[in-house]
N, CA, C and O of each residue as an XYZ file, in Angstrom:
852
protein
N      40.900     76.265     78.272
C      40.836     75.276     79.343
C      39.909     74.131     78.919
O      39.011     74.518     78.171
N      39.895     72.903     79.186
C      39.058     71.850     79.168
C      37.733     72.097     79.672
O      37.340     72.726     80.654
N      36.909     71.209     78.426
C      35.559     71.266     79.485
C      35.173     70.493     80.573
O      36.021     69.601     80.620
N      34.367     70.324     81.486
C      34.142     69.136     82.120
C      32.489     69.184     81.608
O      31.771     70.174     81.746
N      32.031     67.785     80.943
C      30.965     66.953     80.620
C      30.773     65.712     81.423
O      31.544     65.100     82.162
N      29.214     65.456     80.988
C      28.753     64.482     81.251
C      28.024     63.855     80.242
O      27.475     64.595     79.425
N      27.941     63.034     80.162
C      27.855     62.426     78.904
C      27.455     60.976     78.708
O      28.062     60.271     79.514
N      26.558     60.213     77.835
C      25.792     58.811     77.776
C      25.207     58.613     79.232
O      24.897     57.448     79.482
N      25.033     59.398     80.084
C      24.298     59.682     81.243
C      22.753     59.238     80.968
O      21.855     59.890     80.436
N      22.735     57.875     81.517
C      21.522     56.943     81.087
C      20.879     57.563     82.532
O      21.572     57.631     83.547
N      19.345     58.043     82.487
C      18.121     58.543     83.160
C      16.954     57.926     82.997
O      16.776     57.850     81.781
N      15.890     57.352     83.679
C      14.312     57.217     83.811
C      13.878     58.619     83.132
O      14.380     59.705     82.841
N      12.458     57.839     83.045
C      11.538     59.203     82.410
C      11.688     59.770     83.889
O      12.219     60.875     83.782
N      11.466     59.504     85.092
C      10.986     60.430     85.712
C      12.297     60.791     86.772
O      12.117     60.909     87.984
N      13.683     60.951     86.098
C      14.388     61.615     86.654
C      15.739     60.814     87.310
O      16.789     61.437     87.472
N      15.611     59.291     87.695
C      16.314     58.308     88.096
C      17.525     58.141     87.282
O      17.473     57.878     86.080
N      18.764     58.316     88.031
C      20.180     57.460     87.352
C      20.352     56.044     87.733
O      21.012     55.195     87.134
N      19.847     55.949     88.529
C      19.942     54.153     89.240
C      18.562     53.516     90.210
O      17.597     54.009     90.793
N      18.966     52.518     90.045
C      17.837     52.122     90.997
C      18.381     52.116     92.781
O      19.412     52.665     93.170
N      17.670     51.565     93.427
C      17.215     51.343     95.083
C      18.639     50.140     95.016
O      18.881     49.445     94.029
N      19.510     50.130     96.418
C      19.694     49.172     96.755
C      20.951     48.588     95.782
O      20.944     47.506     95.194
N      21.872     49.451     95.774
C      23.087     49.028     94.627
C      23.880     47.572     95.804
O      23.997     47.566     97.029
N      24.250     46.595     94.854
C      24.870     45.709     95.366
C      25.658     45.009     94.286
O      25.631     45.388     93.115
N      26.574     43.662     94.842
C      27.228     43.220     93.786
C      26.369     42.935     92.602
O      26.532     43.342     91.452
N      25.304     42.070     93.133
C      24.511     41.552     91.990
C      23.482     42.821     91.315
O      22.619     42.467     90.512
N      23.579     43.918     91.583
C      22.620     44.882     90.867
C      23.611     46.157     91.286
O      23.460     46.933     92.231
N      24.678     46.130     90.282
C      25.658     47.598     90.336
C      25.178     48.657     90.412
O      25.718     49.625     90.948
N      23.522     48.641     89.619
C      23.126     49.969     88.975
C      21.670     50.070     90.258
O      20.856     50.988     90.355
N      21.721     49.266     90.789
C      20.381     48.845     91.852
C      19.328     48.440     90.947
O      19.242     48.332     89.724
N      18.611     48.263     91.855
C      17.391     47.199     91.160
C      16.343     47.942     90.087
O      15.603     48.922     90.165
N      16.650     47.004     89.082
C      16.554     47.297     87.915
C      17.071     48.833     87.164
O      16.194     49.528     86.650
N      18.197     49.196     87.143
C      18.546     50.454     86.750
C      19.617     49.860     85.120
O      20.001     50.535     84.165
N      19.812     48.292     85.434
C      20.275     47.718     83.978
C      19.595     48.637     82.284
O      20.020     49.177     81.264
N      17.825     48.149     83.242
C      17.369     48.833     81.913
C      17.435     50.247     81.743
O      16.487     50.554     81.020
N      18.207     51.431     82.113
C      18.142     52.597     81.878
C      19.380     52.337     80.502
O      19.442     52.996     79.464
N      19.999     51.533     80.787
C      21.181     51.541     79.509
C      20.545     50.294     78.148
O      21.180     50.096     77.112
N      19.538     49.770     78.397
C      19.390     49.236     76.658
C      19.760     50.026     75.677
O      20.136     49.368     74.707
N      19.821     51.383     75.491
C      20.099     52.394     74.402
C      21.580     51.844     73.933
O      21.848     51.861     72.731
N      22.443     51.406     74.796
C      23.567     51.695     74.953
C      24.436     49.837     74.719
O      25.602     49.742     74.336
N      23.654     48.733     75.009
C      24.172     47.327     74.835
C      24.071     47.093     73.486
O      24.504     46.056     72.985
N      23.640     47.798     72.972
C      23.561     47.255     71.463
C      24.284     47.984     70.159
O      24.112     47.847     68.948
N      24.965     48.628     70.764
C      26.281     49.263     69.982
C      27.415     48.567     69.550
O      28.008     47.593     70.015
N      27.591     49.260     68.577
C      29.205     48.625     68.455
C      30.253     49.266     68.800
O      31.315     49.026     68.226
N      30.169     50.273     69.868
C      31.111     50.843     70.678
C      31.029     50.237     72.327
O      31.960     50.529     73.078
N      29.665     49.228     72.943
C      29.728     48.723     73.935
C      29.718     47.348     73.263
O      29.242     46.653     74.161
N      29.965     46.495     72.177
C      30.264     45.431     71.809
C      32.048     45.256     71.718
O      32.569     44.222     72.135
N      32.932     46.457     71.090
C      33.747     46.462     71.218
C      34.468     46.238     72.632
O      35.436     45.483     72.717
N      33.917     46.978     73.814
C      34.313     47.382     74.811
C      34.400     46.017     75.845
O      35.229     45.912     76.750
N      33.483     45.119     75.547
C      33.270     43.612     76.002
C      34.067     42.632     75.058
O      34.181     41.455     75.400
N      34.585     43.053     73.955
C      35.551     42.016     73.302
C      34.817     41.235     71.999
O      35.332     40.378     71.280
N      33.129     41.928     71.896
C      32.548     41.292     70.805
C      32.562     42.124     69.647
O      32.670     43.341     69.498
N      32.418     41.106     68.819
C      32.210     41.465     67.081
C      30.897     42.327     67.153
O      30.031     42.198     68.018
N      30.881     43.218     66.124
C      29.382     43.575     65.633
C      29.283     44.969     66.316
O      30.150     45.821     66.509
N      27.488     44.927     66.731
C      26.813     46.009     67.004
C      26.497     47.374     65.924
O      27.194     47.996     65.123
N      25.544     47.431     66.223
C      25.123     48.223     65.497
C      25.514     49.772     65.281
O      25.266     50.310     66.360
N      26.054     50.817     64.305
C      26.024     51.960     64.405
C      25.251     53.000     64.190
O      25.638     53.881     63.423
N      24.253     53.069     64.707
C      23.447     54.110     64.498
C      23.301     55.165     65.364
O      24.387     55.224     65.940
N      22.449     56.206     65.877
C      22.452     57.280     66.498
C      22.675     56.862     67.678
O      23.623     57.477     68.165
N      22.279     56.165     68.305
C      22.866     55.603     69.944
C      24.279     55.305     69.955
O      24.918     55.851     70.855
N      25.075     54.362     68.943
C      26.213     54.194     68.977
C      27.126     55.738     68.215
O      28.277     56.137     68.391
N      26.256     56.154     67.556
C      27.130     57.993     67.363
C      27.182     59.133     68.749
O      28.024     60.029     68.807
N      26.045     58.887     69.899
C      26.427     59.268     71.189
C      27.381     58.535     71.468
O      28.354     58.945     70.834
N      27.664     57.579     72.137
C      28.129     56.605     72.714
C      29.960     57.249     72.225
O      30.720     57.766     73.045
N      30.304     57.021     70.703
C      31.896     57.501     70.442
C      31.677     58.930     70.849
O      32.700     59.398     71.349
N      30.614     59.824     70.792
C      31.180     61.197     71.358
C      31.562     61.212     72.388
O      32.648     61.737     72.630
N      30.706     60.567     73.484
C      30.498     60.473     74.940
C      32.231     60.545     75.126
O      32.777     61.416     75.804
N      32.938     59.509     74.423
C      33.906     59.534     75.042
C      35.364     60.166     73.969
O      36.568     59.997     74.156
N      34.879     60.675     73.211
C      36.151     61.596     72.630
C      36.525     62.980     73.038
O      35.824     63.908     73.443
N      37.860     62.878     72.820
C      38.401     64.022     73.287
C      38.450     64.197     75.558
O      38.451     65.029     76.464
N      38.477     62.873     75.314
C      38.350     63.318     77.318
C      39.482     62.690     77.499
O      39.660     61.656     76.855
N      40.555     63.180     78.450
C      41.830     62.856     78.857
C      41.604     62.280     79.920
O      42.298     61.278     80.094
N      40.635     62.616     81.000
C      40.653     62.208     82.603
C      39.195     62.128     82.785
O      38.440     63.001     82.356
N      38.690     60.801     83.593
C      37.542     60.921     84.854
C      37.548     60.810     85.737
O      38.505     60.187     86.197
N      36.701     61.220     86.496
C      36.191     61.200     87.406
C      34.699     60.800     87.839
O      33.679     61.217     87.290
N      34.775     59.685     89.205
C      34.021     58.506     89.777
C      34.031     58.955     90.895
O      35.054     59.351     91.454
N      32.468     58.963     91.576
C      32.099     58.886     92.895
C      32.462     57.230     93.251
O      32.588     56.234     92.538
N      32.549     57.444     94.538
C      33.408     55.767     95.433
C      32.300     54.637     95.200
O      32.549     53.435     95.286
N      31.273     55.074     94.950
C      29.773     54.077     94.560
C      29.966     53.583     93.426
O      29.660     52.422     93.156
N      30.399     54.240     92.761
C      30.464     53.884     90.591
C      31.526     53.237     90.875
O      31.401     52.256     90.143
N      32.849     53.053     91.638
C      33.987     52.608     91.431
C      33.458     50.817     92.110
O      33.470     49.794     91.425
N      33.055     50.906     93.538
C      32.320     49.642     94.284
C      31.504     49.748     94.906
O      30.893     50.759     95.251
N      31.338     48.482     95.198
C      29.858     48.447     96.535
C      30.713     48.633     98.035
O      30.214     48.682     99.159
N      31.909     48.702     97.724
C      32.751     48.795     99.520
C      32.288     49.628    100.229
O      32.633     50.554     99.494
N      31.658     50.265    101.262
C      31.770     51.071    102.155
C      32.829     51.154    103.365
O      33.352     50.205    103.949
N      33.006     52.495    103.585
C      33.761     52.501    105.238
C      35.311     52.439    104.483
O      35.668     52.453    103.305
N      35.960     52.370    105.659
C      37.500     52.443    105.178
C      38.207     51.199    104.245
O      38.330     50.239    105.005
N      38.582     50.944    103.249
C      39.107     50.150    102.570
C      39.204     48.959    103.511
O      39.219     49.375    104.669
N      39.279     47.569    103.444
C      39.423     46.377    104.103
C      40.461     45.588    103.541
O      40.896     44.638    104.192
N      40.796     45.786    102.712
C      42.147     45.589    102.099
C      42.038     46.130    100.150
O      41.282     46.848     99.497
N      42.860     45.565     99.953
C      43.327     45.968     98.388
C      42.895     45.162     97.406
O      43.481     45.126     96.325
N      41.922     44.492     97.644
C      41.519     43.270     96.564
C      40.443     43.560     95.300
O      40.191     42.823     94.347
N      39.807     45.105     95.675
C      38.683     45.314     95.001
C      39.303     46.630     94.070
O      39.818     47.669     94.483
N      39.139     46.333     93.139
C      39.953     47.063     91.857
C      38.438     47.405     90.770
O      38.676     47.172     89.585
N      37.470     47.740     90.961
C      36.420     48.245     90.331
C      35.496     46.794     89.684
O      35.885     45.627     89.660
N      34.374     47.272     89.273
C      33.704     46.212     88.360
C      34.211     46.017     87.559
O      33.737     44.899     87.355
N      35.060     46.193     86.586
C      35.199     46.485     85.184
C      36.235     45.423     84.760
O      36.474     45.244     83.565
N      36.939     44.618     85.866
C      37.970     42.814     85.457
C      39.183     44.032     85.163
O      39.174     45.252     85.324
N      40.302     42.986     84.612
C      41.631     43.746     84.745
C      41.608     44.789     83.616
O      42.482     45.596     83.933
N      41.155     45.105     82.677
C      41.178     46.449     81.927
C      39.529     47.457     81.776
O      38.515     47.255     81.109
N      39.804     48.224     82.454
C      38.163     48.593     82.458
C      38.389     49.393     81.285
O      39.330     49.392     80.492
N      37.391     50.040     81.333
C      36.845     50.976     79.764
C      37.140     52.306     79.921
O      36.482     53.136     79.293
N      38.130     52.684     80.745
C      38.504     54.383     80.814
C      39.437     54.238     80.192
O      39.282     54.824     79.121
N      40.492     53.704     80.262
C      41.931     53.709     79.100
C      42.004     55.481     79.630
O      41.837     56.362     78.787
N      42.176     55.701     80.584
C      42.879     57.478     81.112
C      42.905     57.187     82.277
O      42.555     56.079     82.683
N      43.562     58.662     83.450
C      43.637     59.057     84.348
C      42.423     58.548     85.065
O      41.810     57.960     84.174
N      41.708     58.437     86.206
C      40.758     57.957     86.451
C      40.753     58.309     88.184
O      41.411     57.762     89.070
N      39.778     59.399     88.278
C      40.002     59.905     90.117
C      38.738     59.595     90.473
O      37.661     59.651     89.881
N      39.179     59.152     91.891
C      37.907     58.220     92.384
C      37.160     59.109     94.118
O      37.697     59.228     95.219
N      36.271     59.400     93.801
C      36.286     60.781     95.091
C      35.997     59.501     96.156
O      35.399     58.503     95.753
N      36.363     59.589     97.233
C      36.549     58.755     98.498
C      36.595     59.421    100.018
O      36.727     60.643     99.951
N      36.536     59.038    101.025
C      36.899     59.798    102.724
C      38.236     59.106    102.742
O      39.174     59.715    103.256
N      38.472     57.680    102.146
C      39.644     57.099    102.889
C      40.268     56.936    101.757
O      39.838     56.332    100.775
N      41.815     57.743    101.933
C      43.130     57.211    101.050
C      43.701     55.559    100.838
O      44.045     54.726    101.676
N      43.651     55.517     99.731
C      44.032     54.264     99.123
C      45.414     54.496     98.003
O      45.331     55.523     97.330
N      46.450     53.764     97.808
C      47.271     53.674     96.837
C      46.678     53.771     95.785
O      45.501     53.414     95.744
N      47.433     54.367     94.438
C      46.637     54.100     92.789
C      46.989     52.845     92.676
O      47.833     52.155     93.249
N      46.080     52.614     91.705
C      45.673     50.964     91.051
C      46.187     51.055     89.482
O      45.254     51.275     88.710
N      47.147     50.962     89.018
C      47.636     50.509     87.661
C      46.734     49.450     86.814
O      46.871     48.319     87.279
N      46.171     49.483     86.106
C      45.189     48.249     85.344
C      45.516     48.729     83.850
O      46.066     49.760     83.463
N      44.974     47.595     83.110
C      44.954     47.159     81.799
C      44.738     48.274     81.093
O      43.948     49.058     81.618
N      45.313     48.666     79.800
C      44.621     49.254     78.536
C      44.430     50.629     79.019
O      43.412     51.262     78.737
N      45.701     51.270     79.981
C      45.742     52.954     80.213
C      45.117     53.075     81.183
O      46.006     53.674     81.789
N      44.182     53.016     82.018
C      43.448     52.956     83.263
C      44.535     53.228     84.564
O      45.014     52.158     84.941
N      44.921     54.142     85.158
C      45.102     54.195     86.676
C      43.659     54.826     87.480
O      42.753     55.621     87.234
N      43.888     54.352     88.056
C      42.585     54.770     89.696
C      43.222     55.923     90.703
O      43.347     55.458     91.837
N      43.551     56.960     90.623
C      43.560     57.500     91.339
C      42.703     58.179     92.842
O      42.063     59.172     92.495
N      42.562     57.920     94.209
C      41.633     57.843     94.948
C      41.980     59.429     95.585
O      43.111     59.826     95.304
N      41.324     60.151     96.219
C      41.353     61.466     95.912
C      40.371     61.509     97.217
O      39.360     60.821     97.353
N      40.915     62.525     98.208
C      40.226     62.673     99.835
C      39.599     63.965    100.320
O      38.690     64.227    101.109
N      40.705     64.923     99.293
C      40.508     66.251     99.094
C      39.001     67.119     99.046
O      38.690     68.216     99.510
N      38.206     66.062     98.239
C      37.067     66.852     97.707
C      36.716     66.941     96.131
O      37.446     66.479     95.255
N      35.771     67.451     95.954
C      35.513     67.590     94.254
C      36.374     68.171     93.497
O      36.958     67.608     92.571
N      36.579     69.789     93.958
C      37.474     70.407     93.106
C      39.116     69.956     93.335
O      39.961     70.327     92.519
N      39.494     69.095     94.562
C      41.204     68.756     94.201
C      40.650     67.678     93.187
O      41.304     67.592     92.147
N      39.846     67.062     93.276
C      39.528     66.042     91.985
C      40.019     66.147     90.618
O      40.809     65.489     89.940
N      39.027     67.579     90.353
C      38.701     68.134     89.068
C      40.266     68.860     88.806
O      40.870     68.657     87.752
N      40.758     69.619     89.770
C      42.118     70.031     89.819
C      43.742     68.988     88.673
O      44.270     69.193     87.580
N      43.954     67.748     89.986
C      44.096     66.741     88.828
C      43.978     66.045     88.071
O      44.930     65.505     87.507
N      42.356     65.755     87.718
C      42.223     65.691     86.059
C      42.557     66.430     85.048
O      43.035     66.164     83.945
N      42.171     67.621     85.686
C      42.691     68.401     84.445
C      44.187     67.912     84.579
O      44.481     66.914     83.920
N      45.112     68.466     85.311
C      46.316     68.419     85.108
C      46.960     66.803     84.466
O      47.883     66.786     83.652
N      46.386     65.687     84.923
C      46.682     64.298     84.295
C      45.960     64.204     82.910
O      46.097     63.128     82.327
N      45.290     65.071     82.362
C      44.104     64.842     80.996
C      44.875     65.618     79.846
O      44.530     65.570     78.666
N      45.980     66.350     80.334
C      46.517     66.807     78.859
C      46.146     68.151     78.050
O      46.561     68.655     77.006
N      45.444     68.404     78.743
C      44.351     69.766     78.147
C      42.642     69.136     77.654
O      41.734     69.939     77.441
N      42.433     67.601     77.533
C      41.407     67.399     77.009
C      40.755     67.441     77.879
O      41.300     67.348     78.978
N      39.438     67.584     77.820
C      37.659     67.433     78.458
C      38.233     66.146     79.690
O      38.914     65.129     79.557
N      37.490     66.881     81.018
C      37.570     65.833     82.071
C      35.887     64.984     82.088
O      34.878     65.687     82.025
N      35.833     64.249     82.131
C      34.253     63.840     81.939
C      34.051     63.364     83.446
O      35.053     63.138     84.124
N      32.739     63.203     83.999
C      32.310     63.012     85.234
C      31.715     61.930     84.654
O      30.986     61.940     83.662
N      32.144     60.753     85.487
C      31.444     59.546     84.964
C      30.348     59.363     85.624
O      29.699     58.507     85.023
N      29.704     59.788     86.719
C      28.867     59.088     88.158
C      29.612     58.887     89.577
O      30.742     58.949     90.061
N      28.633     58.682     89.846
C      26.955     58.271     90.172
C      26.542     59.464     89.936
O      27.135     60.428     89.453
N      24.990     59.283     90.482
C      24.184     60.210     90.146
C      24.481     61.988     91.782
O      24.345     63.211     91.761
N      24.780     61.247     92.521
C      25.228     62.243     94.131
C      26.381     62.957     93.308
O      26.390     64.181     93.181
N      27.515     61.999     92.662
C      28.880     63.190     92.318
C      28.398     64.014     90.657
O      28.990     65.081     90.494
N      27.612     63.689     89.716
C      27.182     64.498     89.301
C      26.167     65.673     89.733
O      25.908     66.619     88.989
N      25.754     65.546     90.709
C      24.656     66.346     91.784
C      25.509     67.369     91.972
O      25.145     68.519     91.725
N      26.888     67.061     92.482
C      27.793     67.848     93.378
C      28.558     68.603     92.420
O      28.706     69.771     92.778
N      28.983     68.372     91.542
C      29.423     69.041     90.550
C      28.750     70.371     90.168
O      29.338     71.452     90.199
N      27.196     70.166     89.727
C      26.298     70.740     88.927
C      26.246     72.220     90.330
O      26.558     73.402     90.187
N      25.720     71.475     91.603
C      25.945     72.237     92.457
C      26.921     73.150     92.712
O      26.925     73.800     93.757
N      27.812     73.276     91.801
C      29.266     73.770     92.532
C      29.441     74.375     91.324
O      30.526     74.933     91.157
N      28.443     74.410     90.219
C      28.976     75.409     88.752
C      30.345     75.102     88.569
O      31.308     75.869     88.591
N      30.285     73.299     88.299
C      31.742     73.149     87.306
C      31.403     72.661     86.381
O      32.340     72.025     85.898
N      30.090     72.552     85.527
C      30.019     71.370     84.999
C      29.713     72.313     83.482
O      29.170     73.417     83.524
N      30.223     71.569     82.019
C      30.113     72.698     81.127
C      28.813     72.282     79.743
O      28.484     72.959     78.769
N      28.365     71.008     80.168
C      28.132     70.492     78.826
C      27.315     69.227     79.999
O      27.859     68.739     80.989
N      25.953     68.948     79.519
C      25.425     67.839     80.341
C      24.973     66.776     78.879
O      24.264     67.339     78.045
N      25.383     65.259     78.583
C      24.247     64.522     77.537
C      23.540     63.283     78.503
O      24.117     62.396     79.132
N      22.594     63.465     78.421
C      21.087     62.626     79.027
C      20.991     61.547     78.017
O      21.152     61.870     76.840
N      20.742     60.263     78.324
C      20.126     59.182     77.194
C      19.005     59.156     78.369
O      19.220     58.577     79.433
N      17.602     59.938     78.040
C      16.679     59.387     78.843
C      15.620     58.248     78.105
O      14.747     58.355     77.244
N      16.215     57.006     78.974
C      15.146     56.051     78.346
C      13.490     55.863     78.895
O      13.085     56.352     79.950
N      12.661     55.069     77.963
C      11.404     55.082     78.287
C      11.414     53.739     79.348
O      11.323     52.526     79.156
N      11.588     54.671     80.685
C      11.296     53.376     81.691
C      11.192     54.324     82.398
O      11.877     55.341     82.286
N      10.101     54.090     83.442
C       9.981     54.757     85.037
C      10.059     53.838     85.813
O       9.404     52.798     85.743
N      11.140     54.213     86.917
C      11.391     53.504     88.436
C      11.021     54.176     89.196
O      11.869     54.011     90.072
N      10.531     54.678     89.464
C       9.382     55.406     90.638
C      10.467     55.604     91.785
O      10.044     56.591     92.387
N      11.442     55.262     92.305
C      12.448     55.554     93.118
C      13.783     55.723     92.411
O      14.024     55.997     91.235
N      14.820     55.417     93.742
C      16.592     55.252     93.082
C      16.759     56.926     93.301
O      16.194     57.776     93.989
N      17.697     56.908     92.464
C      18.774     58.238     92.636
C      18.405     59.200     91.653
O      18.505     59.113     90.429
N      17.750     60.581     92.700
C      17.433     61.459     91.278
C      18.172     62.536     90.855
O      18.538     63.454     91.588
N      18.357     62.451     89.884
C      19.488     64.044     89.274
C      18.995     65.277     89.677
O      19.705     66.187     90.103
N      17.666     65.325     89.535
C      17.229     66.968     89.651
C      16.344     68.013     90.556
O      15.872     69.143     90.436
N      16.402     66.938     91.557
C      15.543     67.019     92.465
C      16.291     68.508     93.110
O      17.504     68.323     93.210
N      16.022     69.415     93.403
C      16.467     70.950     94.041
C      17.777     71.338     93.305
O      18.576     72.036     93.931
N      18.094     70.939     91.977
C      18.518     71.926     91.026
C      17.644     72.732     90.084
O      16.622     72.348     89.515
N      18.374     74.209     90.008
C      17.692     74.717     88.181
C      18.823     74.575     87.620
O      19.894     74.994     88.058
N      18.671     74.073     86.783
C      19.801     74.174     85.414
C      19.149     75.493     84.806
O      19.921     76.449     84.731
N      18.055     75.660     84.431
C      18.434     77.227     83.597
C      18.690     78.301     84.649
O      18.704     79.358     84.018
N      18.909     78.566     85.998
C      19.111     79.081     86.532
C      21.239     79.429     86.544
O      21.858     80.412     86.951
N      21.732     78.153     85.926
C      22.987     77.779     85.848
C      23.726     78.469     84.919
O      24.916     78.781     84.874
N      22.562     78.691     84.005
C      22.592     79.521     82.166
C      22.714     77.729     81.276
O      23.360     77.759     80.228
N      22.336     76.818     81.545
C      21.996     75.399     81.116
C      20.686     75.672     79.951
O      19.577     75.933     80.417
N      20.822     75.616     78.801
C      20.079     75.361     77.677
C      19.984     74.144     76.530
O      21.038     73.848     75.966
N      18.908     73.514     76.207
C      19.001     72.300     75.179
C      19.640     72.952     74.169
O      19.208     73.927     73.555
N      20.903     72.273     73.976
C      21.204     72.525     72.364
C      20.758     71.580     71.446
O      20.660     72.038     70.308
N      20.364     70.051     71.610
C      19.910     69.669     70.658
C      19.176     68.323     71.563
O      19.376     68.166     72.767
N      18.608     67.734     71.019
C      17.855     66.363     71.110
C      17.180     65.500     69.996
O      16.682     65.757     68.900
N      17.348     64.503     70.646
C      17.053     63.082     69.577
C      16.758     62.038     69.928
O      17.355     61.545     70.885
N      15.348     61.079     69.027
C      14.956     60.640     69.728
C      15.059     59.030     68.776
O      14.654     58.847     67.627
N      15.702     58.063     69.660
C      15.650     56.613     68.833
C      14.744     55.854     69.574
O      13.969     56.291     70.423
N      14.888     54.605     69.185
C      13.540     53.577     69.849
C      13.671     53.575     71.303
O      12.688     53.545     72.044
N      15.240     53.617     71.839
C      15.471     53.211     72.636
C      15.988     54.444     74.088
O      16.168     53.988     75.217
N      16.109     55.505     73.880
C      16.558     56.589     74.588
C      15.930     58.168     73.656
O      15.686     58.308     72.458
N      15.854     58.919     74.530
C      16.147     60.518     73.820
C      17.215     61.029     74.287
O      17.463     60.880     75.483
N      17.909     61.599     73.622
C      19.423     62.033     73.528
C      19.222     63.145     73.953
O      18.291     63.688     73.358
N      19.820     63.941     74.970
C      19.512     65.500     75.081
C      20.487     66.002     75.942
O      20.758     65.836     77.131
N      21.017     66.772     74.865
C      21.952     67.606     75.451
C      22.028     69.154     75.881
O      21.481     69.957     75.124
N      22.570     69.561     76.867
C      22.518     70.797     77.512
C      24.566     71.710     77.674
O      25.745     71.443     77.908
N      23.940     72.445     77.445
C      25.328     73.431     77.801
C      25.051     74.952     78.030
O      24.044     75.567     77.678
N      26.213     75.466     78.730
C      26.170     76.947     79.068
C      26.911     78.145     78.309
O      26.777     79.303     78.705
């Protein structure tokens, strides 16, 4: 069976996936941009914006794992927009302009049913009312047999972990503390889960650390 991971999962030292206060102008909330410097200076997020270059080194060697071998994700309704409440019409098709960066299946956990969204470069949006596991249900089944990855936020990776589906966790925890925002670990044990470091690494810009069961 597929695994489900998480993966280039940018964190604060002290536990934060995002900041306070997500809006158009601060997706990630205020100041949660800088949890991903590890990650703008690749040449797997240079590619992904349409530029030449970037660098390959150990940040950009997470970065192509993060996303190989995964057939399907899955997005809490926060990572997809800032919309709340029942859809207001059909105009808001994610941050990401007409081809976002999933190129797969793509289920979006939500309260209110919406049509799928067809976009650029393999991307459908599937919106999903069911719950986590009908989520995880058709990813797998739209992913082919490969790894479903949980893209975010930091609440639908919460819910996952909570629910012992999750098989494989990678952390880029960078050196920044936001003293608030959204925390991953607040009333979980992961070794309680059977969750152990298999490896870690540390560049200028993030420590890499990965966990599995």
């Amino acid at each position: 069976m597929s695994r489900v991971r998480v993966a280039a999962f940018s964190l604060s030292l002290d536990g934060f996936g995002a900041g306070v206060e997500q809006s158009l102008d601060d997706p990630l909330g205020k100041r949660g941009m800088e949890l991903h410097q590890w990650f703008f200076g690749t040449r797997t997020f240079h590619a992904m914006i349409g530029k030449p270059g970037g660098a390959q080194d150990v940040d950009d060697a997470y970065a192509v794992r993060s996303m190989h071998g995964v057939g399907a994700f899955i997005l809490g309704r926060n990572m997809f927009g800032p919309v709340r409440g029942p859809w207001p019409d059909e105009s808001w098709k994610g941050w990401w302009g007409d081809d976002p960066p999933y190129h797969a299946p793509t289920f979006v956990l939500t309260h209110y049913p919406r049509q799928p969204i067809v976009m650029a470069g393999g991307t459908t949006f599937h919106f999903v009312t069911e719950g986590i596991e009908a989520a995880l249900e058709q990813a797998r089944a739209a992913g082919g047999g490969k790894d479903v990855k949980i893209g975010g936020g930091v609440s639908t990776v919460r819910q996952y972990l909570q629910a012992g589906l999750v098989d494989e966790l990678h952390f880029a925890i960078s050196p920044v503390v936001l003293g608030r925002g959204e925390a991953m670990f607040e009333g979980l044990d992961l070794p309680a889960q059977g969750f152990r470091v298999t490896e870690h690494v540390a560049t200028p810009l993030a420590t890499h650390v990965v966990l599995a069961r």
